[in-house]
N, C-alpha and C positions, 0 to 999 in steps of 0.2 A: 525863679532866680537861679536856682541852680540848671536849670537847661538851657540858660542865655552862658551858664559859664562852661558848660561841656560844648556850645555850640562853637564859642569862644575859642577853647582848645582844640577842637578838633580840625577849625581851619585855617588855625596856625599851624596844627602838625603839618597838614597838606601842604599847603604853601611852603616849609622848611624844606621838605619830603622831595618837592616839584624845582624848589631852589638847589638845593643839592646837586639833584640829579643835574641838572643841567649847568653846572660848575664843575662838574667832576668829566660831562664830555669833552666839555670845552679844555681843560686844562688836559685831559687825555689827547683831544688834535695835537693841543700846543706842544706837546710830549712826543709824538708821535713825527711831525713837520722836524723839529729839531732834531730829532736821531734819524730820520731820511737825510736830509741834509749834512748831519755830519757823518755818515755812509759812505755820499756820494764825496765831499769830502778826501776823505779816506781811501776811497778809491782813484780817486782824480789822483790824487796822490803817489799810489804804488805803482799808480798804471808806467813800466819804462817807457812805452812811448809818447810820453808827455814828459816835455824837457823843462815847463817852462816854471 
């Protein structure tokens, strides 16, 4: 009984472990695209010879 419940736990930890990880790169792109873009931006911007 009780090594059905360690089994239990142990691939749930994985699974959070596996889910995590791969929320944190995702949201790391999503982080990453938006501060390119607001850069470029930024620089579109200061650039004088862009009037418009």
């Amino acid at each position: 009984m009780i090594q059905k419940i360690l089994i239990i736990i142990v691939s749930v930890s994985i699974f959070g472990l596996l889910l995590f990880v791969y929320v944190k790169n995702q949201v790391k792109k999503r982080i990453d695209f938006y501060l390119q873009e607001k850069t470029k931006k930024i620089k579109r911007h200061n650039n004088p010879r862009n009037f418009s």
